[in-house]
N, C-alpha and C positions, 0 to 999 in steps of 0.2 A: 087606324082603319083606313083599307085604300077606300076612297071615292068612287064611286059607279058614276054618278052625273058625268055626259061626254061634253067636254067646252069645246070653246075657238080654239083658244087657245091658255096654255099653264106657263106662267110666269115663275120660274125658280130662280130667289133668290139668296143666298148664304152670306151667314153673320156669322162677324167673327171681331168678337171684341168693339165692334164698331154699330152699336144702335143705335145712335143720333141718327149716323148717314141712312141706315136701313130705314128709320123713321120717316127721313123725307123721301126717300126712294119709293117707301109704296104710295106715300102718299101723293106723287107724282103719278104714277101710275091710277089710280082712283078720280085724280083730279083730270089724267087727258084722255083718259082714255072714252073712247065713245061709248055712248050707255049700249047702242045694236052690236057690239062685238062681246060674245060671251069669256067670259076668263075666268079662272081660280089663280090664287098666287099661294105656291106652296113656299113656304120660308124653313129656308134650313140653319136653325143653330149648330156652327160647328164647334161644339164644345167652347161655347165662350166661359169668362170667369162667371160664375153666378151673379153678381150683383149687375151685368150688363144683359144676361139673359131673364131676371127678373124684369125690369127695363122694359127689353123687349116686350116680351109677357105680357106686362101689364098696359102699353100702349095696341095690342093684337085684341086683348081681350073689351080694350074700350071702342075698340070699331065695331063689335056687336056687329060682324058681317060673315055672311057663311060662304064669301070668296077667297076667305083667307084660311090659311090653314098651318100652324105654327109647327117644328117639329125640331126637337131638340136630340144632338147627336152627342154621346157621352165621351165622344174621342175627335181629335179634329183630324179628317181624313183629306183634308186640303180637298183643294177645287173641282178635281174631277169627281174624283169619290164621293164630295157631297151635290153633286149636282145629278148622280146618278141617283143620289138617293132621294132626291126632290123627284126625280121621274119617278120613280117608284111609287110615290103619293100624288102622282098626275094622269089625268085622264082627258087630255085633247087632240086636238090634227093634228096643232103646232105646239112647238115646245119654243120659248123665249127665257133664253139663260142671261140674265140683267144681274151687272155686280151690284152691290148693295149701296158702294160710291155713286151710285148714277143719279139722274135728275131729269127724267121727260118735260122736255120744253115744247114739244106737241103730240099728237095722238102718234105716237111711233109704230103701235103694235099695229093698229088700222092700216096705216099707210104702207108698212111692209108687208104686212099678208096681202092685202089690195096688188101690190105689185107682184109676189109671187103666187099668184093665183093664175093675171096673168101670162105668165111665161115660167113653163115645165120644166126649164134646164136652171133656173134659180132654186140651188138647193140650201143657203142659208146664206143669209143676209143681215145686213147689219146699217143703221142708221149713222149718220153726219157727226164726228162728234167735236165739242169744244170743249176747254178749262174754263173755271168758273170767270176766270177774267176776260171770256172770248176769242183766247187762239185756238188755232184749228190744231186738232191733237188727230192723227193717220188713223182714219179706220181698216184700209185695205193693206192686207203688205202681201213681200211675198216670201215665198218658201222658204224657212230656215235649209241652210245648203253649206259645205265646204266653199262654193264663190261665192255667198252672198259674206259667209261670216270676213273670209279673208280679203274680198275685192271692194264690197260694200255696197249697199242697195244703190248706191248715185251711181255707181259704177254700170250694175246692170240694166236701171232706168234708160243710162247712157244709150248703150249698146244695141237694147229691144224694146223700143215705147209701147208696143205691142203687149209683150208676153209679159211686160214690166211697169204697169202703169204708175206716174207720178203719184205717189202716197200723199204729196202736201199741196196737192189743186183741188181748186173746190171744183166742182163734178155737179151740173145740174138736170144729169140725165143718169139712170143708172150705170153702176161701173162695174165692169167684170174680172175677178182680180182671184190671184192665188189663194187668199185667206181674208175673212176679216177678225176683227179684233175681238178677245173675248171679253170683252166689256160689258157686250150688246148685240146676242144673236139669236136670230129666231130662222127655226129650220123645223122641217116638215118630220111631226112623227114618224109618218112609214122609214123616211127614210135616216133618220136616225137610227133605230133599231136595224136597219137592215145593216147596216157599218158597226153595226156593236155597240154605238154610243163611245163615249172618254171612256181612253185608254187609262185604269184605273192605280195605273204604274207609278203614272207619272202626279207625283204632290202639287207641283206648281209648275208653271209655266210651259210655253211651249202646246198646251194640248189645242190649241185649238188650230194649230200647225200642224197638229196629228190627224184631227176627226177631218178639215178640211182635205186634206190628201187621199183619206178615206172615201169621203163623199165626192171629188172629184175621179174618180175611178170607177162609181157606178152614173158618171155624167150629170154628178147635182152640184153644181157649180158655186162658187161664191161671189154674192154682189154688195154694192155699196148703195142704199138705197138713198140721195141726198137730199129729198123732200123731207124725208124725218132727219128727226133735232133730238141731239140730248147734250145733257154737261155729265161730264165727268171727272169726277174730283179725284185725281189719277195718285192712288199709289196708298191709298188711306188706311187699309187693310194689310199691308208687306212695306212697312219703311224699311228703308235702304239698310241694307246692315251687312257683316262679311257672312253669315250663312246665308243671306238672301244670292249672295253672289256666289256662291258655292251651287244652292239649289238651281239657279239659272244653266249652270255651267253644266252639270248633271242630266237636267230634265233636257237641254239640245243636243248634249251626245247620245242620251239614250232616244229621240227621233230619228238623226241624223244615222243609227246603226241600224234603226229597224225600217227606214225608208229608205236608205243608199248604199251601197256595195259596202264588207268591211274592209276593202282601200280607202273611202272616204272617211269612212269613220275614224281609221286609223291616221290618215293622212290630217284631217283636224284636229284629234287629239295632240297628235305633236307638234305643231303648229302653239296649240294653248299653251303648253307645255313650257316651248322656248318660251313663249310671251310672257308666261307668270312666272317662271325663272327669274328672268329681266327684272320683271317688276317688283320681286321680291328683294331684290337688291341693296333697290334704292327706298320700296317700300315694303318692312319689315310683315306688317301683316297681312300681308299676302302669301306668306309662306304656307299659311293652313289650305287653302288654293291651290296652291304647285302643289304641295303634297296629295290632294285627292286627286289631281288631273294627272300625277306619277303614277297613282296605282289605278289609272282608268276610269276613273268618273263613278265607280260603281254604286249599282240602288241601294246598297247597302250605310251606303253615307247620308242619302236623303232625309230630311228634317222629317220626314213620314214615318222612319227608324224610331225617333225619338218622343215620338207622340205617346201618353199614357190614358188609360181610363180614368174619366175621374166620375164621381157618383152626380 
């Protein structure tokens, strides 16, 4: 049942196989957030194995709180698809999409809305982040592009400090940057909805390369807010593997086609092409690679293809 109650804002977070991290993640949330800012946190299982969403389950049911709200998805429709389905069970201003690896190290939610309330042209925003050991991990970047993939972000850092700002300075005022990271974003419902929300195409990666491009086109900008702090235990959900590299490769050609001429699109493709040729070489499994990036990258290869129901 959707929610009538209108909050500050709805924290949507997605499980997936990992409810330890989800575990500390809300309770991070709980524990920084200020008692005067109202929130719901809608939790989306995405299809995890049963014995992790019982788990789940049963540490949701011992908070005995009616800001939380558990919802179990019988397919895992990867990141956008389940983050759209957390909006769907949310009713706030703001929407804050927090990966499950995350850990609020102070009132982040406060501190970002506080800031874009402020200033009209902050249209999603994203807090400071670090690994649990303390380095600074890039919350701003910019545009997935034909010259970013093949020149390389130092490259255009290089070239325009402006339109390019340094990803790896700490920043004690907010930054204005092409995208931030989807680790940790909160963006104003109107204007979510008004750009469609994720692109529900795309299974993994890349979208928020997408939504930010969107939302810069009706003038809501992305900032880095670096008064708020979190950790993020990067990568805990999607270990490294040759479909994770396949799925990468896929979800920025299908951006890259639907946000730049099909010269560029075509021009990176072959570009990957030779590269995973090469690489196939000398490293044998990479062949499965060259081959989908032969026949175009298509959404038809996406790990979203091979998702089943399960009861």
């Amino acid at each position: 049942m959707i929610t009538k109650k209108k909050y500050e804002v709805a924290v949507i977070v997605i499980n997936y196989n990992t409810s330890d991290y989800t575990q500390k993640c809300i309770e991070s949330i709980f524990e920084k957030t200020a008692q005067n800012i109202d929130f719901q946190i809608v939790l989306i299982d995405n299809c995890s194995e049963k014995t992790d969403y019982l788990k789940l389950k049963s540490f949701v049911d011992q908070l005995h709180s009616d800001k939380i709200q558990l919802v179990r998805n019988n397919i895992n429709v990867g990141f956008g698809a389940g983050n759209m389905l957390g909006v769907h069970y949310s009713n706030a201003l703001y929407l804050a999409f927090v990966n499950n690896d995350s850990y609020l190290t102070n009132d982040c939610l406060s501190i970002i809305i506080d800031a874009m309330k402020k200033d009209n042209k902050m249209g999603i925003c994203g807090p400071l982040a670090h690994t649990e050991n303390g380095k600074l991990l890039p919350t701003i970047d910019h545009f997935a592009s034909p010259t970013r993939e093949i020149l390389s972000r130092k490259f255009l850092e290089f070239i325009n400090r402006k339109k390019y700002p340094n990803r790896k300075k700490i920043y004690t005022h907010p930054q204005k940057a092409q995208f931030v990271s989807g680790s940790f974003m909160v963006v104003k419902t109107n204007d979510f909805n008004e750009v469609g929300g994720f692109d529900t195409n795309i299974f993994l990666y890349y979208e928020e390369t997408d939504l930010c491009k969107r939302l810069a086109k009706i003038h809501k900008f992305a900032y880095l807010i670096p008064e708020a702090h979190f950790i993020h235990y990067h990568g805990i959900s999607t270990p490294k593997s040759l479909g994770i590299k396949i799925e990468l490769k896929i979800s920025l050609l299908y951006v890259i086609r639907k946000h730049y001429s099909y010269f560029a699109f075509k021009f990176l493709l072959t570009y990957l092409q030779i590269q995973y040729f090469i690489k196939s070489i000398f490293k044998p499994k990479y062949w499965k690679l060259f081959y989908v990036l032969l026949i175009g990258a298509p959404l038809s290869k996406s790990l979203k293809t091979k998702q089943i129901i399960k009861p």
